[in-house]
C-alpha positions, 0 to 999 in steps of 0.5 A, a space after each residue: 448538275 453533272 456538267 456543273 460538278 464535272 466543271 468544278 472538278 476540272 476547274 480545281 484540277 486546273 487551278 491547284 496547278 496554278 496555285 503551285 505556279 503562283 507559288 512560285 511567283 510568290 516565293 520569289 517576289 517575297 524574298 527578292 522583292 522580283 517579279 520573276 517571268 520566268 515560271 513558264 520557261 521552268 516549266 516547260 523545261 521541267 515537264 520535258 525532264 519528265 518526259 526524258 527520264 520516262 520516255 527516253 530513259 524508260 524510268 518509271 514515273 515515279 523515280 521520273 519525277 523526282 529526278 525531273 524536279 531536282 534537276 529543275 532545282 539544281 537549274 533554279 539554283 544556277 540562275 539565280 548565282 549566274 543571271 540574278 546574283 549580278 543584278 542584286 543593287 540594280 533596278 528592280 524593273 531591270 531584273 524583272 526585264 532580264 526574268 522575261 529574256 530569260 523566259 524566251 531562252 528557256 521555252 526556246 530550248 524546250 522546245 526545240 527539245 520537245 520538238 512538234 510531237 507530244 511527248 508522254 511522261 509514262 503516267 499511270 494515269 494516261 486517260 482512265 477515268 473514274 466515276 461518281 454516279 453519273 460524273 466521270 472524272 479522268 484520274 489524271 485530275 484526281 491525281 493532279 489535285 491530291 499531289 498539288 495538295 500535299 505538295 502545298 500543305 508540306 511547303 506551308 508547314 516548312 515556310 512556317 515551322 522549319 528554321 530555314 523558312 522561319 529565315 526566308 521569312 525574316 528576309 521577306 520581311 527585311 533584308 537588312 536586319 536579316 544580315 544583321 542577325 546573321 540570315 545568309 540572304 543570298 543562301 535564301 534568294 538561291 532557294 527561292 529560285 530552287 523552290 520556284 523550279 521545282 514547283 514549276 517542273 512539278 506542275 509541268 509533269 502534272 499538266 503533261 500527265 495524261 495528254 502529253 506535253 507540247 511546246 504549246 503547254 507553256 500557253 496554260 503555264 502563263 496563266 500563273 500569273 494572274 491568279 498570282 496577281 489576284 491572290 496578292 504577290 506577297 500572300 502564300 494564301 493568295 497564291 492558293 486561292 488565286 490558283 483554285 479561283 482562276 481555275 474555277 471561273 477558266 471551267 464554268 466559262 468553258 462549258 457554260 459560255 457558249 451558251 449564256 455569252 456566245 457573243 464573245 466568241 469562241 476560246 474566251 476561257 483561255 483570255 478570262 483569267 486576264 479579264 479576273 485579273 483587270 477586275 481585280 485589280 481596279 478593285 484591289 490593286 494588291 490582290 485580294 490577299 496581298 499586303 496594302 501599302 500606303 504611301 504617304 507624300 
């Protein structure tokens, strides 16, 4: 039972993480109608501005982060005037290709920046752990799950109730007749972008808490998608729980696999959140809370 509660706890960790990154996914999929790659690049980039304005500019964590996530935001903006703005009328499969170059410049300048040492963000966490009767819990977890929480609850609120996300909204739902009614669509494809960014840098900063932040973050970063993928790319609730359930499934196959499946080999929990994907989508191919389409011919 401790090393199920302890999975557990790991596992919603892990996954309130992905439910950020797939946010992200999701935002710019609803507004753009793009499947953007580009989540693990802003994501390692981001975690690296934690790790220069605690590490090499000595700021405490907590003004650290902030300014990591605005500059990601100020970055998300940039792209999406400089790279995607052009592409607007061109292909949609064209875009979501230029989104994958994108990725690769993006990782390639973290890590260079980052370079073969693990960098530390200055957390106040560092691996101090908690425990509750015999399950320890380290807080870096604790910490990861209250702040992607928060962080979720408040965009919820601003997507559903502020005017701005009531405009991201109605572009979602219909670029034209949000022009004719006088939404900005193009003020809404660039906060889309600085929404992603930042979401993803704060998720780079809470994956790089505690163990520090590597290149080969980006590997745990890319396992956004399928939870995206399996929650629906048009659903905020399925980016939720699309993150928390791939992240559940990632902690019991880690602990239990060795044991009841050993034939698969070691390291099967870092491939299973493709295999939840696959299933999912022979089963549901919109996701589980994504918006069925019929298409009549």
């Amino acid at each position: 039972m401790t090393e199920f509660l302890q999975a557990t706890v790991r596992g919603i960790s892990t996954g309130s993480i992905y439910g950020l990154l797939a946010l992200g996914f999701v935002i710019i999929y609803k507004s753009t109608q793009v499947l953007s790659f580009a989540q693990r690049g802003l994501t390692i980039l981001g975690a690296f501005w934690g790790v220069y304005f605690a590490s090499e500019l000595d700021l405490n964590f907590w003004i650290a982060a902030p300014l990591a996530i605005a500059f990601a935001g100020v970055l998300g903006v940039t792209i999406e005037r400089l790279i995607l703005r052009p592409m607007v009328g061109k292909p949609v499969f064209s875009v979501a290709i230029l989104t994958i170059g994108l990725d690769i410049i993006l990782v390639v300048i973290a890590a260079n920046l980052i370079s073969v040492n693990i960098r530390t963000v200055n957390d106040p966490w560092g691996l101090k752990t908690v425990s509750f009767g015999d399950v320890v819990i380290p807080q870096k977890d604790v910490a990861t799950i209250i702040a992607a929480a928060l962080s979720l609850v408040l965009f919820t609120l601003f997507f559903r109730y502020s005017r701005f996300g009531l405009a991201m909204r109605a572009t979602a739902a219909d670029q034209e007749v949000s022009l004719a009614q006088g939404i900005t669509v193009t003020r809404v494809f660039a906060s889309s972008w600085a929404l992603a960014a930042m979401l993803a840098a704060l998720a780079g900063i809470l994956l790089g808490a505690g163990t520090g932040v590597a290149p080969a973050l980006g590997t745990k970063a890319i396992r956004a998608l399928p939870a995206a993928v399996v929650g629906g790319l048009d659903s905020i609730t399925g980016a939720i729980v699309g993150g928390l359930l791939i992240g559940l499934i990632e902690g019991y196959v880690t602990i239990y696999q060795a044991d009841y499946l050993g034939f698969l080999g070691n390291n099967f929990s870092d491939v299973v959140a493709w295999v939840v994907m696959f299933a999912v989508l022979l089963v549901r191919p919109y996701g589980l809370f994504g918006t069925r389409e019929v298409e009549r011919v």
